[in-house]
BAMI-812755 format. One record per residue (C-alpha): residue number from 1; x, y, z. Coordinates in Angstrom, 2 decimals. Example, Ala and Ser with C-alpha at 12.3 -4.5 7.8 and 13.67 -1.06 7.14 Angstrom:
BEGIN
+-----+---------+---------+---------+
| num |       u |       v |       w |
+-----+---------+---------+---------+
|   1 |   12.30 |   -4.50 |    7.80 |
|   2 |   13.67 |   -1.06 |    7.14 |
+-----+---------+---------+---------+
// end
This chain:
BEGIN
+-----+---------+---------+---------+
| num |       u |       v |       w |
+-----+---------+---------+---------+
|   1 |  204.60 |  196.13 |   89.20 |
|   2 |  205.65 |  195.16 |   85.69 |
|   3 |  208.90 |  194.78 |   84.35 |
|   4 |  209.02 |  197.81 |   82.41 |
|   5 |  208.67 |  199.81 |   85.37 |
|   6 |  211.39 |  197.94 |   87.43 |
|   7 |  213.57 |  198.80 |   84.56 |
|   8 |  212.40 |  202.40 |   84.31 |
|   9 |  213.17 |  202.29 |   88.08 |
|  10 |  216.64 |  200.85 |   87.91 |
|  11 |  218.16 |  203.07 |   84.84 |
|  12 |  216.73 |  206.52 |   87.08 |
|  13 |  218.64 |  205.04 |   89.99 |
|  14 |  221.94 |  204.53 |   88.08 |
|  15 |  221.53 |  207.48 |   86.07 |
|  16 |  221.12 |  209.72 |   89.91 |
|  17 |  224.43 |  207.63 |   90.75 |
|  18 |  226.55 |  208.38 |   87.68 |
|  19 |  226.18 |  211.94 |   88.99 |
|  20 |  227.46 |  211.42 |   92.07 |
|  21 |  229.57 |  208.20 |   93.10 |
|  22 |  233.01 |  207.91 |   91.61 |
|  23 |  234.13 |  204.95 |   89.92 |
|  24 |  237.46 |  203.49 |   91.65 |
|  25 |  240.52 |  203.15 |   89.38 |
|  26 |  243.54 |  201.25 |   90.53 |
|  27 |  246.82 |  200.95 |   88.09 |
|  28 |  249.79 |  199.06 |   89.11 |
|  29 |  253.14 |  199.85 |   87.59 |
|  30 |  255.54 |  197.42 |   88.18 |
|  31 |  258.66 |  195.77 |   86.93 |
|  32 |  259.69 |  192.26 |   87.86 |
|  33 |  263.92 |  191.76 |   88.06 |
|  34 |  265.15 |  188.62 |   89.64 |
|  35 |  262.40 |  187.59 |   91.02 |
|  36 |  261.93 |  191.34 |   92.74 |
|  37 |  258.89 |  193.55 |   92.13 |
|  38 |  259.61 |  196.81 |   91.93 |
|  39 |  257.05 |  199.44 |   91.57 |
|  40 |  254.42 |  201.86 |   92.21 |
|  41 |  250.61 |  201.26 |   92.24 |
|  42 |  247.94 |  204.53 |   92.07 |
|  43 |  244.44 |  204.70 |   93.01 |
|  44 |  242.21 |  207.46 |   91.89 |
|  45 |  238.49 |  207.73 |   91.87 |
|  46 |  237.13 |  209.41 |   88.66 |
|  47 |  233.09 |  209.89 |   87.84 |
|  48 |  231.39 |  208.68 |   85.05 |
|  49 |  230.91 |  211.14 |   81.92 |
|  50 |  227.87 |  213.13 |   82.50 |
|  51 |  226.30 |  211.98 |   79.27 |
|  52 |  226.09 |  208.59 |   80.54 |
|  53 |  223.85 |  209.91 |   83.34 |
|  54 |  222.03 |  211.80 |   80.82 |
|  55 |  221.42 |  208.50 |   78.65 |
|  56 |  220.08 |  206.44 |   81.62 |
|  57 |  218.01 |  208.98 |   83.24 |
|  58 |  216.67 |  210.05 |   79.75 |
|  59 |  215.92 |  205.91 |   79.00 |
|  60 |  214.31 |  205.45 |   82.98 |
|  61 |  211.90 |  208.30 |   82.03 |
|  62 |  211.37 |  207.11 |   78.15 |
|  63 |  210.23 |  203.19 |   79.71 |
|  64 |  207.90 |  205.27 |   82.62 |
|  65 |  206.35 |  206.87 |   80.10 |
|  66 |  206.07 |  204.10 |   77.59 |
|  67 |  205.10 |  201.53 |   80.69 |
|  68 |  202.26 |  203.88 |   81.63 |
|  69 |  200.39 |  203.79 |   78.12 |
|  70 |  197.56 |  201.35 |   77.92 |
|  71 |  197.91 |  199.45 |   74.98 |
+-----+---------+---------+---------+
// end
């Protein structure tokens, strides 16, 4: 297996998970008095933008198709 197709591989695997596994996001908003912490921290999970999946699945079938010509 070449390395174009590993790469055509990987980007149509991360370009699948874009679609479907969200991204954790963790703020922390807090305010140190004294010494004290005082504060709240949120957690949310958000996906990716669906034109980032589109970009990596559209470059993991560009490098198939341009690893499968025979130069």
């Amino acid at each position: 297996m070449n390395g174009v197709r590993v790469v055509a591989i990987l980007l149509l695997v991360l370009g699948l998970l874009a679609f479907v596994v969200p991204m954790p996001h963790r703020e922390d908003h807090s305010v140190n008095i004294a010494g004290a912490k005082i504060g709240v921290e949120t957690q949310h999970s958000e996906k990716l933008p669906p034109a980032v999946g589109g970009v990596l699945l559209a470059g993991g079938i560009l490098a198939l198709v341009l690893g499968a010509r025979k130069p």
